[in-house]
C-alpha positions in Angstrom: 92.1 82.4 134.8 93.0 78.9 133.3 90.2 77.1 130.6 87.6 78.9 129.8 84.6 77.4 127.1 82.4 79.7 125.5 79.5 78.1 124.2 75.8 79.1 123.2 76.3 81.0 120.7 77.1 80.4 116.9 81.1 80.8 116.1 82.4 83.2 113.7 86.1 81.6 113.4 87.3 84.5 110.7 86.6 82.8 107.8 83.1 81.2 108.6 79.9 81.0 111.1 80.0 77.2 112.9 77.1 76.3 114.5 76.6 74.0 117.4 80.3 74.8 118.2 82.3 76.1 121.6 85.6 78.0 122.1 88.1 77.2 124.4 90.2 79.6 126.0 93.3 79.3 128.2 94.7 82.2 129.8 93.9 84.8 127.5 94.8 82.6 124.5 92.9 80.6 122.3 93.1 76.8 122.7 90.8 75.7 119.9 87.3 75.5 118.7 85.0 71.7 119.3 81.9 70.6 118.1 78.8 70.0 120.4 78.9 71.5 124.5 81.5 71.8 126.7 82.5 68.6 128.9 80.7 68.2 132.2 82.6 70.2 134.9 84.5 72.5 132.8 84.5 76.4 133.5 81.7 77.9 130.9 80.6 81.5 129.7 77.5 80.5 128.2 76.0 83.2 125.7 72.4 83.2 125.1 72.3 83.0 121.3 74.0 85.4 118.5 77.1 85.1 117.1 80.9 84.9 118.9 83.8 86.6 116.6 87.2 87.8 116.9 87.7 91.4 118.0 87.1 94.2 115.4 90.0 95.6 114.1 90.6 99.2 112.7 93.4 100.1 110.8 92.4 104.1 110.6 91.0 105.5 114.3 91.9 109.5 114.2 89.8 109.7 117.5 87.0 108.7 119.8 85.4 109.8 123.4 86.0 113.4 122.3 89.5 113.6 121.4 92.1 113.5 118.6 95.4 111.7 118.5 96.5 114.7 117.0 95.3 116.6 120.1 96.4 114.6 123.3 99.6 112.4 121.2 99.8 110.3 124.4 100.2 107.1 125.6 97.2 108.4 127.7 95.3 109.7 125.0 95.6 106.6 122.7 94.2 104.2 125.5 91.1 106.7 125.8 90.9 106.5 121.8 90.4 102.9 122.2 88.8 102.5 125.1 85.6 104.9 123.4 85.8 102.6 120.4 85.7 99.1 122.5 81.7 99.1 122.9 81.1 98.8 119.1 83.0 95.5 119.0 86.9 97.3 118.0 89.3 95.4 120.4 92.7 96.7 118.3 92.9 99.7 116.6 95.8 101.9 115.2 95.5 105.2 116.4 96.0 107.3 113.3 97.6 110.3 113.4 96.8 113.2 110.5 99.0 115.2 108.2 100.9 117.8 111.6 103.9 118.7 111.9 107.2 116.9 112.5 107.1 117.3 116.2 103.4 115.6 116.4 105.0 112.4 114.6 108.0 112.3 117.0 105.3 112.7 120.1 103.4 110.0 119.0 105.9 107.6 118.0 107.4 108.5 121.5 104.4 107.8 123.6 103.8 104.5 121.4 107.4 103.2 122.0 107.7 100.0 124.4 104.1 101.1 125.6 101.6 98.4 126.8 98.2 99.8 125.7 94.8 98.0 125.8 93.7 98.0 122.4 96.0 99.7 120.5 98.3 97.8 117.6 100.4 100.0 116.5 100.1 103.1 114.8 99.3 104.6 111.4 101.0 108.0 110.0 98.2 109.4 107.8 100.7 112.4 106.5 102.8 114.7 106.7 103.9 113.0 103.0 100.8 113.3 100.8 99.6 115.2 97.7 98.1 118.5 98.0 96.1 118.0 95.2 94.1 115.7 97.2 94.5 116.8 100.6 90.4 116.5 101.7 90.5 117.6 105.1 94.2 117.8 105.8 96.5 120.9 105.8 98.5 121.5 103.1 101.2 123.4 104.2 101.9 120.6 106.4 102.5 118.2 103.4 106.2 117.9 102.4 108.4 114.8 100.6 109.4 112.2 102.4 113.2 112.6 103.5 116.3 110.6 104.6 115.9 111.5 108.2 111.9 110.5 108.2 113.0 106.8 106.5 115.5 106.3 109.5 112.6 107.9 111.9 110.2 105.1 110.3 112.4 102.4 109.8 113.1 102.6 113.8 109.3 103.0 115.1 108.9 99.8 112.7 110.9 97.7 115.0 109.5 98.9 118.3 105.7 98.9 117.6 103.4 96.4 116.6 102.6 97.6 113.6 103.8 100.9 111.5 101.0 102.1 108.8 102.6 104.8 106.5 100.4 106.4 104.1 102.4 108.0 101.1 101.3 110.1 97.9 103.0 109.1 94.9 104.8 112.1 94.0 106.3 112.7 97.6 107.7 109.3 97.7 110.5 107.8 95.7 110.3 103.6 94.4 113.7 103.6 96.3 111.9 104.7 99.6 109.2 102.5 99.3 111.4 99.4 98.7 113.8 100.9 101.4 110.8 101.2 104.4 108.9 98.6 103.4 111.8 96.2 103.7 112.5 97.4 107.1 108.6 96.3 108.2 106.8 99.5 107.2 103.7 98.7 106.0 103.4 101.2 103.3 100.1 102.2 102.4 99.1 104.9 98.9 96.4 107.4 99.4 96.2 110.7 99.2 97.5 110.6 95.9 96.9 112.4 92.3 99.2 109.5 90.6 98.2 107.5 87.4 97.8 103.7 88.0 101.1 103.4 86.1 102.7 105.2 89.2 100.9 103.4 91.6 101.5 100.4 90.1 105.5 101.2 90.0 105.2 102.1 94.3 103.2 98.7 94.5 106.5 97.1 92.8 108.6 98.5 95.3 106.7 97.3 98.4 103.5 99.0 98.5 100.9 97.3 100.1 98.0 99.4 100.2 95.8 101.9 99.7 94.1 104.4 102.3 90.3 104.9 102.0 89.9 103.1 98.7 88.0 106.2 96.1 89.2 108.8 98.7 91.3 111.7 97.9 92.8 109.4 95.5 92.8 109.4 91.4 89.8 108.2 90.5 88.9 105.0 87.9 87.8 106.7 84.0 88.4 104.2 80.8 91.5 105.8 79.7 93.0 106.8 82.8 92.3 104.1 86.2 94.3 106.0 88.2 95.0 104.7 91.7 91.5 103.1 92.2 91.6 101.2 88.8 95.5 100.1 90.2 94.1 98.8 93.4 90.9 97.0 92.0 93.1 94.9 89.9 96.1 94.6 91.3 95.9 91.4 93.1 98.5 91.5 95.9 97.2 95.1 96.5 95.1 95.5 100.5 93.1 98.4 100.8 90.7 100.0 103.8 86.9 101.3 102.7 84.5 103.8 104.7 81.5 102.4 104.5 78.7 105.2 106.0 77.0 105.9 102.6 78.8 109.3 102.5 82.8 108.6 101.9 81.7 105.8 99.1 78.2 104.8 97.6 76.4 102.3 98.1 76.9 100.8 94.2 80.9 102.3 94.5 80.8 99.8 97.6 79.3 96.6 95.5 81.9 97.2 92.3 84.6 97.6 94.5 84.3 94.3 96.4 83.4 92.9 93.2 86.2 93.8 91.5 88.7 93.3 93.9 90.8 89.8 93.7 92.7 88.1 96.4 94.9 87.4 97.9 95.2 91.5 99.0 91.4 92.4 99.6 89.5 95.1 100.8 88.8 95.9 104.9 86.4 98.1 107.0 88.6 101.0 108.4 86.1 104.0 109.8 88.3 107.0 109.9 86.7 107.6 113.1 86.9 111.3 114.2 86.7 112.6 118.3 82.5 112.6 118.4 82.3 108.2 118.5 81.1 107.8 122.0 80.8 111.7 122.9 78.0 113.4 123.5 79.6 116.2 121.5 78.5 117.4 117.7 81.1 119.2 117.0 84.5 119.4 117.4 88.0 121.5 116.4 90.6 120.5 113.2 93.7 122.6 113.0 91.6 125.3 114.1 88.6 124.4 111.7 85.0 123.0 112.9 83.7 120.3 112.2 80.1 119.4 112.4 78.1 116.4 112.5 75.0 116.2 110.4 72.6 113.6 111.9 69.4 114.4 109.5 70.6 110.9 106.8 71.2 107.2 107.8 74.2 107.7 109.8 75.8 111.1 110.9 78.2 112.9 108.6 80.9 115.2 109.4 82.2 118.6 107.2 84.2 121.1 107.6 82.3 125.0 107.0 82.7 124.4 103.5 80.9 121.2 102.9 84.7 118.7 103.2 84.0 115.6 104.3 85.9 115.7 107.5 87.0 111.9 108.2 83.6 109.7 110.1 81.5 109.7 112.7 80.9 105.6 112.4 82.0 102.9 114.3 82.8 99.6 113.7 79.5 97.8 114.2 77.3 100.4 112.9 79.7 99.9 109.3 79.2 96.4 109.4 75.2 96.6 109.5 75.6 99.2 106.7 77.3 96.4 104.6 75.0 93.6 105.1 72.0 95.7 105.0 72.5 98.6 102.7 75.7 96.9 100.4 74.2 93.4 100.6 77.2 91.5 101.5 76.5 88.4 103.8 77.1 88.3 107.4 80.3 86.0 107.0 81.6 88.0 104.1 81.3 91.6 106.2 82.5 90.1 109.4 86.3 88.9 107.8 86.2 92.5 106.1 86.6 94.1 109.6 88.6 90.6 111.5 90.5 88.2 109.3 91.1 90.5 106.3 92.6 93.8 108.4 94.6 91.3 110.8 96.3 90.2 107.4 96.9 93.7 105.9 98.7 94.3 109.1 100.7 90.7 109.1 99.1 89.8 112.5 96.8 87.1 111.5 98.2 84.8 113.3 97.7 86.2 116.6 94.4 88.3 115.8 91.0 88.2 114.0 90.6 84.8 113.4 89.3 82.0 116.2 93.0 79.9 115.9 94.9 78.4 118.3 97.8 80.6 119.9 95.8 83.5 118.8 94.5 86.2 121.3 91.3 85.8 122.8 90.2 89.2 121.9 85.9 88.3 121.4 83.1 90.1 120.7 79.7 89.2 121.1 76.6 90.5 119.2 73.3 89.8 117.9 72.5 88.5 114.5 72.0 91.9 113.9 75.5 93.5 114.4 73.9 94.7 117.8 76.9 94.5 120.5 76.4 92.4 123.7 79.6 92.4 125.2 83.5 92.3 124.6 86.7 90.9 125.9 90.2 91.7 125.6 92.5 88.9 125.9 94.1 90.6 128.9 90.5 90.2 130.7 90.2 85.9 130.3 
């Protein structure tokens, strides 16, 4: 399409709201960011009012528009995943895939492979390798260690997709491995996980760098034993993802968390999104299980029969007005938690989340209010 300004809005650039501000796009890519209005004569989107940002990213999406990854493991299925979670502001997403068997992985690695899809970034292997101990809402007899012949699987996704997201439990998962994947570009991340922080802390040696669903199904943080939330809160170089719908985390857990937590590895929005984000459904079926939706609190929650939380039914925009206006973080802080700060974790930051030159003009467009207006995908411009 050539140049294209956006201007009337304010400018979230990933790091900070600019006012009186345009962007300049180019085909798709982001040419820059200048002060005052557009010249005379150039091509202009003009937005009445809000705020302009990067693209939402998500680094934990089991599902959306009524499906599971771990139901349709298609290229086909992926794109609808996204697609359902594009309204609420998400423009890349890694379609996460949940503890299954060995021949769910190799479909969805498969169907990932060399495959174009709007939306999606890569892909993030939430199991087979985690703790029983703390298996929330996955199958245990599913879980199993982490073997030679799932490193070389791994370590050859890694160099076909964008990103590879590997979530590990301590005690299925050697140092060795750790060092051994996330040398090959596996981002490796800890979760599920009975360790001690002294274990965690040895994997985070090796190449670690992360945790899934910071205070879920993880050890938790007591005086004489910070298991893997006291090793993540103070271990500097250490990312992690946070649910924030008031169910998976409190309110207060929320504040000491993001208080706590020192850079440069910081924490992000992920929603563990389940199939019901735009569906008109209220339930739906896990490994044979059902899960329901509860709608009677602030935001909908979902549990298996026996009370489990049973991953989200959030989106992207709706966590970010939790943050401001239930957590109390500011509108620039929460905005980098779910741009900047995942495009990081995932070593894309120089192509996504931030307004920069070179970088993809994936944009969203809201209300002061975290209400969505509209969104494009750099594809679109």
């Amino acid at each position: 399409m050539g140049h294209l300004a956006f201007a009337g809005a304010r400018l979230f650039d990933g790091e900070r709201i600019l006012d009186d501000h345009h962007l300049v796009t180019e085909n798709g890519r982001i040419v820059g960011i200048a002060k005052g209005k557009p010249p005379s004569g150039s091509a202009v989107h003009w937005l009445d009012g809000g705020i302009l940002s990067p693209g939402f990213i998500d680094v934990q999406v089991n599902g959306g528009g009524g499906i599971l990854l771990n139901d349709d493991p298609s290229a086909e299925g992926m794109a609808r995943i996204a697609a359902a979670h594009r309204p609420f502001g998400t423009t890349a997403l890694l379609p996460t895939l949940i503890t299954d068997t060995r021949e769910k992985v190799l479909a969805v690695l498969d169907a990932a492979r060399g495959a174009r899809i709007a939306g999606v970034a890569g892909i993030h292997l939430e199991g087979p390798h985690l703790d029983p101990a703390r298996k929330g809402a996955h199958l245990a007899e599913f879980m199993r260690p982490l073997g030679d012949d799932d490193i070389a699987l791994y370590l050859g996704a890694a160099k076909t997709l964008g990103a590879l997201v590997v979530t590990l439990a301590a005690n299925q998962v050697s140092a060795e491995a750790v060092h051994q994947l996330a040398d090959g570009g596996v981002i490796v991340s800890i979760g599920h996980s009975d360790c001690t922080a002294d274990q965690a802390e040895a994997l985070f040696d090796a190449g670690a760098r992360g945790v899934t669903h910071l205070y879920n199904a993880m050890s938790g943080l007591s005086h004489r034993d910070p298991g893997l939330v006291g090793a993540a809160l103070t271990r500097p170089d250490v990312w992690g993802g946070i649910i924030a719908d008031g169910h998976h985390v409190d309110p207060r857990a929320l504040e000491i968390a993001f208080a706590a937590k020192r850079g440069p590895g910081r924490l992000f929005i992920v929603t563990d999104a389940m199939a019901l984000v735009a569906s008109d459904k209220d339930s739906f079926t896990l490994n044979g299980r059902t899960v329901r939706s509860d709608h009677s609190g602030h935001c909908p929650k979902l549990t298996l029969e026996d009370g489990t939380l049973a991953g989200s039914d959030i989106d992207m925009a709706a966590s970010l007005r939790f943050l401001v206006e239930r957590v109390g973080l500011s509108l620039e802080d929460a905005l980098r938690r779910a741009t900047a700060d995942p495009a990081d974790f995932l070593r894309m930051g120089h192509v996504r989340g931030r307004l920069v030159a070179g970088a993809r003009a994936d944009l969203v467009h809201m209300s002061d209010r975290i209400d969505i207006r509209a969104v494009w995908l750099a594809e679109e411009l």
